[in-house]
DODREN-753476 format. One line per field, with one value per atom (N, C-alpha, C): residue in three letters; atom name; y, z, x. Coordinates in Angstrom, 3 decimals. Layout:
# residues N
residu = [Ala / ...]
atome = [CA / ...]
north = [Y / ...]
up = [Z / ...]
east = [X / ...]
This chain:
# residues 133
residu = [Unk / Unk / Unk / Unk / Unk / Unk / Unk / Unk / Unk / Unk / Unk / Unk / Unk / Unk / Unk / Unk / Unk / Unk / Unk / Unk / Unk / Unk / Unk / Unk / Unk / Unk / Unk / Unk / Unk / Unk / Unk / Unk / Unk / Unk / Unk / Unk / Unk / Unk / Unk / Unk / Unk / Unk / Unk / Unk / Unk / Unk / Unk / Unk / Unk / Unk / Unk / Unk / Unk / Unk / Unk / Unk / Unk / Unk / Unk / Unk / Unk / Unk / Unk / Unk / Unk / Unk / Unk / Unk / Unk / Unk / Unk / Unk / Unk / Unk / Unk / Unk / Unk / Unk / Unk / Unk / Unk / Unk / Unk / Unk / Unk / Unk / Unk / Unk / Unk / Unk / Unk / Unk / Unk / Unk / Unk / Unk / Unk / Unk / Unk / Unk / Unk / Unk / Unk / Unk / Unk / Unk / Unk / Unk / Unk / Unk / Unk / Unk / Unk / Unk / Unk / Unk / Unk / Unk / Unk / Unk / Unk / Unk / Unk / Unk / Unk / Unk / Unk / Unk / Unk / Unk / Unk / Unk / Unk / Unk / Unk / Unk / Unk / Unk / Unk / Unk / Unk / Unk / Unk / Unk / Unk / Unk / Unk / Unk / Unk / Unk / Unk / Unk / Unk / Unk / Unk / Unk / Unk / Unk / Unk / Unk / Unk / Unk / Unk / Unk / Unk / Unk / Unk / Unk / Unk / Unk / Unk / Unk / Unk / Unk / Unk / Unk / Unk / Unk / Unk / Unk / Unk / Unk / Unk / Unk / Unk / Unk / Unk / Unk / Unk / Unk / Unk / Unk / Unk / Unk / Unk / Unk / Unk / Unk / Unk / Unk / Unk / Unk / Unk / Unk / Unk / Unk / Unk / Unk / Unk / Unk / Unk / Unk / Unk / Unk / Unk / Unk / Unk / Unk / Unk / Unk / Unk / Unk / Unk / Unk / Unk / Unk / Unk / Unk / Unk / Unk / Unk / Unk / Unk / Unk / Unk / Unk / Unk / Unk / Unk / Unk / Unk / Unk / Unk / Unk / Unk / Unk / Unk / Unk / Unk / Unk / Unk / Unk / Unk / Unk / Unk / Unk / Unk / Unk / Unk / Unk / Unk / Unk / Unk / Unk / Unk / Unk / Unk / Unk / Unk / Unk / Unk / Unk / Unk / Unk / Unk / Unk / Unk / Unk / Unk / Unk / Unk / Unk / Unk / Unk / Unk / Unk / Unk / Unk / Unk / Unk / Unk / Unk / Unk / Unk / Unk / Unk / Unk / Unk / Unk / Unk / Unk / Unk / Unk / Unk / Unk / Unk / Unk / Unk / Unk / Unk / Unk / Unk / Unk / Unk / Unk / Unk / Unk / Unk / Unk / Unk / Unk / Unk / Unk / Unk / Unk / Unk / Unk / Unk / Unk / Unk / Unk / Unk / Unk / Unk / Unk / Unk / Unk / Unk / Unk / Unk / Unk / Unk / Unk / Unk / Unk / Unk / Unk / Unk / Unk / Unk / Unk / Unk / Unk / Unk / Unk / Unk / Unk / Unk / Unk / Unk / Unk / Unk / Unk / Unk / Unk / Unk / Unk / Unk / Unk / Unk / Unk / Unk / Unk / Unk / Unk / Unk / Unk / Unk / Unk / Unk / Unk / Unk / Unk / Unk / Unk / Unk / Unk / Unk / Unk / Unk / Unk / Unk / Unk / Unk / Unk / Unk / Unk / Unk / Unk]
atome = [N / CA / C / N / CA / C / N / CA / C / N / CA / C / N / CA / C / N / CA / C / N / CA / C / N / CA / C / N / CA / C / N / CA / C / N / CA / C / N / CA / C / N / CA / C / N / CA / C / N / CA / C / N / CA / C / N / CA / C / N / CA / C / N / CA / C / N / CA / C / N / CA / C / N / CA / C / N / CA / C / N / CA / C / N / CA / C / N / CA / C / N / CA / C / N / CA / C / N / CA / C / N / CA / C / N / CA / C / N / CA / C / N / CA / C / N / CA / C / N / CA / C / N / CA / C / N / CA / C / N / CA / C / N / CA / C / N / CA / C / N / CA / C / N / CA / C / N / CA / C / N / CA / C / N / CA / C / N / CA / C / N / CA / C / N / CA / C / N / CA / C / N / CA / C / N / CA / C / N / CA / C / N / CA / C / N / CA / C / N / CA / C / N / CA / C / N / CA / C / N / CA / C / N / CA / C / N / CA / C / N / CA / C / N / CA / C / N / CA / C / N / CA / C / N / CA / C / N / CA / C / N / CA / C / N / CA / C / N / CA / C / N / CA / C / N / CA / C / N / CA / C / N / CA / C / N / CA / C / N / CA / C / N / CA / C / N / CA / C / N / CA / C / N / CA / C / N / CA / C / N / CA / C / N / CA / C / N / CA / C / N / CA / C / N / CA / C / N / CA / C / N / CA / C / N / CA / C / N / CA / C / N / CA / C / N / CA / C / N / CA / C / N / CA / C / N / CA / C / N / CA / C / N / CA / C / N / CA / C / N / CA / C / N / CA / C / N / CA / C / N / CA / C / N / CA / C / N / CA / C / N / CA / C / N / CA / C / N / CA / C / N / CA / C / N / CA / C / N / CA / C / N / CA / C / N / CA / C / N / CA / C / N / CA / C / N / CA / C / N / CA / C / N / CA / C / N / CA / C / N / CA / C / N / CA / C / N / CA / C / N / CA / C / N / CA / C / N / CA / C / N / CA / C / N / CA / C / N / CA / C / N / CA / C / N / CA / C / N / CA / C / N / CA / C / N / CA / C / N / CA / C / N / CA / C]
north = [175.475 / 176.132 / 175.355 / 175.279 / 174.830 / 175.392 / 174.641 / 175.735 / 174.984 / 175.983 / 175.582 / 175.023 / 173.784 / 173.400 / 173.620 / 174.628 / 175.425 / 174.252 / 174.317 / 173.384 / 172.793 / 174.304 / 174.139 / 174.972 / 175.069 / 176.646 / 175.927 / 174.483 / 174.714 / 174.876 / 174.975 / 175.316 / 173.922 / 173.738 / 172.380 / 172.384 / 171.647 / 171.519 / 170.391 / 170.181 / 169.183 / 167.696 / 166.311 / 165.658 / 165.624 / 164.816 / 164.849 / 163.815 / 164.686 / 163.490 / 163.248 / 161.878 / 161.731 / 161.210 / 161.138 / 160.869 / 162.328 / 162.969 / 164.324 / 165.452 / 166.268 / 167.238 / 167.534 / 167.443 / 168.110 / 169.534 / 170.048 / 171.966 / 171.692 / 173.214 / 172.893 / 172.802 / 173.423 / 173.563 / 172.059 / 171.105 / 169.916 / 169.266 / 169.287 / 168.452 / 168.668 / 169.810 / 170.638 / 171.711 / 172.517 / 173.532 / 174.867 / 175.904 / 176.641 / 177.871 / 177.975 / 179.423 / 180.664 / 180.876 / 182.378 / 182.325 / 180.537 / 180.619 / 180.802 / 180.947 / 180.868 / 182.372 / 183.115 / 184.757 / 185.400 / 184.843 / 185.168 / 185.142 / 184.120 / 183.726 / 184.996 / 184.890 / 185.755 / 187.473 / 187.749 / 189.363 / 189.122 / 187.841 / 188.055 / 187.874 / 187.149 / 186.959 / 188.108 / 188.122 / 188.747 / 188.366 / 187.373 / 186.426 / 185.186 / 184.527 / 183.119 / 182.687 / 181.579 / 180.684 / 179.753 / 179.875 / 179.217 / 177.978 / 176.726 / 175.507 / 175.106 / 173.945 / 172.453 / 171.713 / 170.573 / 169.830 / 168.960 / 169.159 / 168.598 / 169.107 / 170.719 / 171.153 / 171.412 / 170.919 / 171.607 / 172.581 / 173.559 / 175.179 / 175.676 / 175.029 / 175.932 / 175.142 / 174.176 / 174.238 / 174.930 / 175.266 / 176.232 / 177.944 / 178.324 / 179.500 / 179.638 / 178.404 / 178.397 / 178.316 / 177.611 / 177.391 / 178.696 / 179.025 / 181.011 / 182.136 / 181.971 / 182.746 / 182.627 / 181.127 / 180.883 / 181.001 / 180.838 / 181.119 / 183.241 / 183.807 / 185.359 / 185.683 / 184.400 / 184.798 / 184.854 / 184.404 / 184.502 / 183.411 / 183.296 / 181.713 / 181.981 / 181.668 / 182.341 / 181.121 / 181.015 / 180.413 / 179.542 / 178.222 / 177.640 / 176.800 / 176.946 / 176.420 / 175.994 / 174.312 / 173.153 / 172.901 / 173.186 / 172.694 / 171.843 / 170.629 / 169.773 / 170.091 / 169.335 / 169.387 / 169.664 / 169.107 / 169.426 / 170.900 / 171.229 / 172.619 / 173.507 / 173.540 / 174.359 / 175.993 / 175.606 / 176.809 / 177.361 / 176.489 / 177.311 / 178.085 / 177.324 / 178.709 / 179.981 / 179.747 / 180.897 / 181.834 / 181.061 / 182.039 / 183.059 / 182.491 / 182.845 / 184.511 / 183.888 / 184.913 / 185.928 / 185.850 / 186.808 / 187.517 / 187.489 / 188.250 / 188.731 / 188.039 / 189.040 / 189.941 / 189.215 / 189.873 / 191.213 / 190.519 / 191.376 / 191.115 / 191.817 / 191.709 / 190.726 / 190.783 / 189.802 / 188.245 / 187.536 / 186.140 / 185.267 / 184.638 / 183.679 / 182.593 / 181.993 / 180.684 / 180.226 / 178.858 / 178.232 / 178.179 / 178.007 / 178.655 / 180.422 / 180.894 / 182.184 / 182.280 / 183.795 / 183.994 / 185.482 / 185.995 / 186.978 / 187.739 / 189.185 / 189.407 / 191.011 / 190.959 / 192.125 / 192.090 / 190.645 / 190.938 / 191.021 / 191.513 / 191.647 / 190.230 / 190.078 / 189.574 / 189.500 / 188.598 / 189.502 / 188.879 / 187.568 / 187.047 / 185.587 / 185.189 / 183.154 / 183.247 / 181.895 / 181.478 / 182.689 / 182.442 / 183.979 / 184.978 / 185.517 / 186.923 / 186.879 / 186.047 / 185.946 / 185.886 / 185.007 / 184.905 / 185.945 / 186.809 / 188.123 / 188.883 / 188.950 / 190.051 / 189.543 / 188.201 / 187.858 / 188.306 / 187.482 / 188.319 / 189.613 / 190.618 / 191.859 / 192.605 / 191.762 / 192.440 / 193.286 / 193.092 / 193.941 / 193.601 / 192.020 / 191.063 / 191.080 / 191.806 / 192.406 / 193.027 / 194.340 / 195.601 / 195.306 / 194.586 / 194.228 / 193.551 / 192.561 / 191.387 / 192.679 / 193.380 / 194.580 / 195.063 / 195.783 / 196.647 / 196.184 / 194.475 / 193.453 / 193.336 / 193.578 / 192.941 / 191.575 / 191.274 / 189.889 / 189.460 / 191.088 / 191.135 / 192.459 / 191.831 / 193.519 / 193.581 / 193.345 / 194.100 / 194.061]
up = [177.062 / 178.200 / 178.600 / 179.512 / 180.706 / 180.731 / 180.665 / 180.398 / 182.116 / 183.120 / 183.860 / 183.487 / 183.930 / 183.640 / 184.708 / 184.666 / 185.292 / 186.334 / 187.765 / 188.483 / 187.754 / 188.043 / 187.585 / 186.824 / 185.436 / 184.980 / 184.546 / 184.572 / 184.710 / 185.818 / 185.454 / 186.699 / 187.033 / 187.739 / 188.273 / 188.040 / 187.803 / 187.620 / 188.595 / 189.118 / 190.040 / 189.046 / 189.741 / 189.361 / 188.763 / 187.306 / 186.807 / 187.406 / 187.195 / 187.354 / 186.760 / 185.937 / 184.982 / 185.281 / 186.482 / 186.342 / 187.065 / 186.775 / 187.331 / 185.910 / 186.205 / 185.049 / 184.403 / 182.846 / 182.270 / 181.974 / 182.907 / 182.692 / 183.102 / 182.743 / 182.770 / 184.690 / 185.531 / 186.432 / 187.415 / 186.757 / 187.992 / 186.774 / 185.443 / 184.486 / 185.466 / 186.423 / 187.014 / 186.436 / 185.788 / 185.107 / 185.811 / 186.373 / 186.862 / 186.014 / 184.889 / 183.758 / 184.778 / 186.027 / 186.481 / 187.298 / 187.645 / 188.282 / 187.108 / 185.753 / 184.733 / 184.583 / 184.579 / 184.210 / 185.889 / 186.639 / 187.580 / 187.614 / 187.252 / 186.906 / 185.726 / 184.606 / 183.895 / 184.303 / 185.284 / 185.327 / 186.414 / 186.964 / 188.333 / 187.707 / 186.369 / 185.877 / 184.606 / 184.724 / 183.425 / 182.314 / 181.973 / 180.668 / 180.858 / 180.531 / 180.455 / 179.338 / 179.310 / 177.805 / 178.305 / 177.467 / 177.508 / 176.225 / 176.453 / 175.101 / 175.673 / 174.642 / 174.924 / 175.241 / 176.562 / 177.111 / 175.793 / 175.873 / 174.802 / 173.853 / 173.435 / 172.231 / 171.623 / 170.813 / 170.093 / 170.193 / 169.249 / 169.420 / 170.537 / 171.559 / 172.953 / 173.360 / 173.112 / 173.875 / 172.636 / 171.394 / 170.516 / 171.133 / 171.587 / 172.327 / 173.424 / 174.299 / 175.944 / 175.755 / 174.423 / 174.189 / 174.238 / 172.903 / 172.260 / 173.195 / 174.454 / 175.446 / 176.715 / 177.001 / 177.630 / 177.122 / 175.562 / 175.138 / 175.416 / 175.700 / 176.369 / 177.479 / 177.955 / 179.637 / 180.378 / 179.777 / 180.336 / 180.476 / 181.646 / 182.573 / 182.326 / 181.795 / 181.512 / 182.446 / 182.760 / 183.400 / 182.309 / 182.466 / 181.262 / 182.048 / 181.559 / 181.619 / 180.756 / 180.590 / 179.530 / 180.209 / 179.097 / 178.988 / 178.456 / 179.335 / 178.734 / 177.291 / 175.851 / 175.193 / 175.189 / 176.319 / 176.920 / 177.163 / 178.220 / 178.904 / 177.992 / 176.748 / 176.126 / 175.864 / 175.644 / 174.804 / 176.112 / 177.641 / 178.438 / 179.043 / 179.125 / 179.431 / 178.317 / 176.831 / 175.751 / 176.384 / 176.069 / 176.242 / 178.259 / 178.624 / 180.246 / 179.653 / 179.332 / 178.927 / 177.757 / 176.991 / 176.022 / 176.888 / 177.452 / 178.529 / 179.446 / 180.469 / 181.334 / 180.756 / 179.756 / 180.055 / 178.565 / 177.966 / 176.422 / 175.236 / 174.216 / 173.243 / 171.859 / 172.526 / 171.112 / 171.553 / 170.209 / 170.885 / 170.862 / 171.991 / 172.429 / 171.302 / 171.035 / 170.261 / 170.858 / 171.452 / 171.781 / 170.381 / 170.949 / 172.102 / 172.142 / 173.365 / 173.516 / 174.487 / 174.308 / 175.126 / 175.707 / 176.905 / 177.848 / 178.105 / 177.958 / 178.418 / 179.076 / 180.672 / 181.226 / 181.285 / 181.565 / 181.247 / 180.829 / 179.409 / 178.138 / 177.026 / 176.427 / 174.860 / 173.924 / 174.241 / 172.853 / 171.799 / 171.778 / 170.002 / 170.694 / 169.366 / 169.395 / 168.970 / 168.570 / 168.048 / 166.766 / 165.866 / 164.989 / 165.129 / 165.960 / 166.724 / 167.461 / 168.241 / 168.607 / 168.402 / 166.916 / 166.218 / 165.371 / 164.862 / 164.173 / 164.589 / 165.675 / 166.746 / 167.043 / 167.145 / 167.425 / 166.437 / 165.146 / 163.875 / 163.780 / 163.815 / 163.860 / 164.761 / 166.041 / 166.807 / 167.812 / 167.572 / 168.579 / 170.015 / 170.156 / 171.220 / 172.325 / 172.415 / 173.939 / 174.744 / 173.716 / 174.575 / 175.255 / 174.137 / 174.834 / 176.019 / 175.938 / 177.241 / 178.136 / 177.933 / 179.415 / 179.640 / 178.838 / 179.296 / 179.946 / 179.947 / 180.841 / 181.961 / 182.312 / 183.628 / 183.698 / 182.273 / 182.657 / 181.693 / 181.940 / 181.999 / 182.734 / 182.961 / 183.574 / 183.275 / 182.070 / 181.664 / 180.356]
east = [-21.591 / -22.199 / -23.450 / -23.673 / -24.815 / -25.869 / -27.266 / -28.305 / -29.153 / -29.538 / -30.102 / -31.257 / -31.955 / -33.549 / -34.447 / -35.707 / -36.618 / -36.945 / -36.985 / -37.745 / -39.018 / -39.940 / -40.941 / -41.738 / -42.125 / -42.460 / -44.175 / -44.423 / -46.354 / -46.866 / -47.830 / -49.156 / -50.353 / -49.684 / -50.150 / -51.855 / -53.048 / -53.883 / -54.410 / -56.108 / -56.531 / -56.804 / -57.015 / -56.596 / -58.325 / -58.474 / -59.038 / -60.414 / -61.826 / -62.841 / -64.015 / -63.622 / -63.779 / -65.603 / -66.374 / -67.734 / -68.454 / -67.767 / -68.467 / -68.362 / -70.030 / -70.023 / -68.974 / -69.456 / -68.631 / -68.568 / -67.719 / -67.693 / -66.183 / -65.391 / -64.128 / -63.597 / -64.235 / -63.957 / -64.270 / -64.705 / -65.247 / -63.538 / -63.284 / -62.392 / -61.265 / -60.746 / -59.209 / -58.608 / -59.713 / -58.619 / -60.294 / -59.559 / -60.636 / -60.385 / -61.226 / -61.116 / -60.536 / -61.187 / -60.899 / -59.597 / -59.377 / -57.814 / -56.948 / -57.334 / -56.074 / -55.896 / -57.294 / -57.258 / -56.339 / -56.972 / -55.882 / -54.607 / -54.007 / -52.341 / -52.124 / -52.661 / -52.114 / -52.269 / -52.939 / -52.636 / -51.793 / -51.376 / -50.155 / -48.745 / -48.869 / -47.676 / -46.761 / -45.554 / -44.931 / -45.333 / -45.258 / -44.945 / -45.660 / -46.888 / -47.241 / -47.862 / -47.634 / -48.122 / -49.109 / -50.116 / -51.355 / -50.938 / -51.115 / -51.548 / -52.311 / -52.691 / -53.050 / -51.772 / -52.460 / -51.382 / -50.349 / -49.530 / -48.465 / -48.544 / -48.489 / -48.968 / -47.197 / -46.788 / -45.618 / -45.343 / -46.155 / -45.795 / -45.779 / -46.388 / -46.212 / -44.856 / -44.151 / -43.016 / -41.775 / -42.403 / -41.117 / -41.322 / -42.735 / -42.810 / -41.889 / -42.019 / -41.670 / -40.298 / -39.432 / -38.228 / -37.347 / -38.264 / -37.689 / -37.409 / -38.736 / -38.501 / -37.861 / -37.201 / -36.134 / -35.018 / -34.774 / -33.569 / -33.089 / -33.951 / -33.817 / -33.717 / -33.802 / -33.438 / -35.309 / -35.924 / -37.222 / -37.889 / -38.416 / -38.835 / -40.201 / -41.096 / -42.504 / -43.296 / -44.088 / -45.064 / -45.865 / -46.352 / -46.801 / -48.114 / -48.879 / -50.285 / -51.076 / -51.010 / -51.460 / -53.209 / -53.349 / -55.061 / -55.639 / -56.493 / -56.600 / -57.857 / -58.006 / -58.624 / -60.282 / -60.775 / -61.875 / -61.802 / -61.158 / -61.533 / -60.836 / -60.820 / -59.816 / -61.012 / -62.186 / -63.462 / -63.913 / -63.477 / -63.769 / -62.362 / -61.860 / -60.822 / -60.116 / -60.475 / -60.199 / -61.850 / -62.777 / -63.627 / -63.873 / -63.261 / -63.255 / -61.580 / -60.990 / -59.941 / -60.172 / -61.158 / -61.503 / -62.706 / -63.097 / -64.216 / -63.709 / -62.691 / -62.323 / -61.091 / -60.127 / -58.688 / -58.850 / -59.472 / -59.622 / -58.559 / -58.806 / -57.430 / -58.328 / -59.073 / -59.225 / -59.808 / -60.218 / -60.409 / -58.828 / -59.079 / -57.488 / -57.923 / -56.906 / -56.518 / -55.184 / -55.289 / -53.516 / -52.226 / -51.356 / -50.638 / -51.226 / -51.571 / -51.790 / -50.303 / -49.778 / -48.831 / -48.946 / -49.394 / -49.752 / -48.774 / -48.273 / -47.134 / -48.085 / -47.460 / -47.813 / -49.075 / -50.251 / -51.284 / -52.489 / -51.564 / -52.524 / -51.994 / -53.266 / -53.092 / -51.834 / -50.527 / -49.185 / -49.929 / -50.445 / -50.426 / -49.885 / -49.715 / -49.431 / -48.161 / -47.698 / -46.163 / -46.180 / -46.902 / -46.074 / -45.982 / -47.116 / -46.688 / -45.310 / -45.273 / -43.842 / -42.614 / -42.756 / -42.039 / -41.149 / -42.122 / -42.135 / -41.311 / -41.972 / -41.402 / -39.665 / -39.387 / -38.215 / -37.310 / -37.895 / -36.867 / -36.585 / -38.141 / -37.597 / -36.715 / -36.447 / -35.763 / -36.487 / -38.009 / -38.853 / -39.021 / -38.510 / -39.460 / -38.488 / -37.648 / -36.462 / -37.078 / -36.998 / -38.099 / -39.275 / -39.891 / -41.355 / -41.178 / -40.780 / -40.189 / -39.762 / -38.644 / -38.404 / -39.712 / -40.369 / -41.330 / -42.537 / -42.706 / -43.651 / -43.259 / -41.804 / -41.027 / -40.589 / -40.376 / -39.853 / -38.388 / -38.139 / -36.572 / -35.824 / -34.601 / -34.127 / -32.953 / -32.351 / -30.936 / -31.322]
């Protein structure tokens, strides 16, 4: 069987500049455009750009039928956009991979994980909206 491949499931970022302040918002990653995405989205995954575990997260939850939204942060802007998301969104302090469902805070790759084995991580996924059968 045929597995469709997502056009596009990151979130494009501005192009980097590299003689202007260093804060995360002059680097291309704007902390309050990321808290924005996540209360507009079902399901999104926060890493670092090329992080492993965020593409075994992004994997697990396409293998359910769920296209999650993925947003790579470069190493620089990483303490400003966890700390921009533990102030506005809550739940706790973020650490990458963070994965947002409905929102809120779910947890990282083992929270996810957990939840997969136990059989919990369906429901949850329906009850975010980012499934419907």
């Amino acid at each position: 069987m045929h597995q469709a491949i997502p056009y596009r499931t990151w979130l494009p970022t501005a192009p980097r500049d590299h003689h202007a302040p260093s804060t995360a918002a002059a680097n291309g990653v704007d902390p309050t455009n990321v808290v924005r995405t996540v209360t507009e989205k079902a399901v999104i995954v926060i890493g670092r750009r090329g992080c492993c575990m965020c593409h075994v997260v992004n994997r697990l939850l396409q293998g359910h039928g769920v296209n999650p939204a993925v947003c790579e942060v470069d190493e620089d802007d990483e303490a400003a956009v966890a700390g921009e998301l533990s102030r506005k969104v809550g739940g706790g302090e973020v650490q990458f991979p963070a994965v947002f469902m409905g929102g809120k805070l779910f947890g990282g790759l083992e929270r996810v994980m957990a939840t997969h084995i136990s059989g919990e991580l369906v429901p949850i996924l329906k009850d975010a909206g980012a499934l419907w059968l």
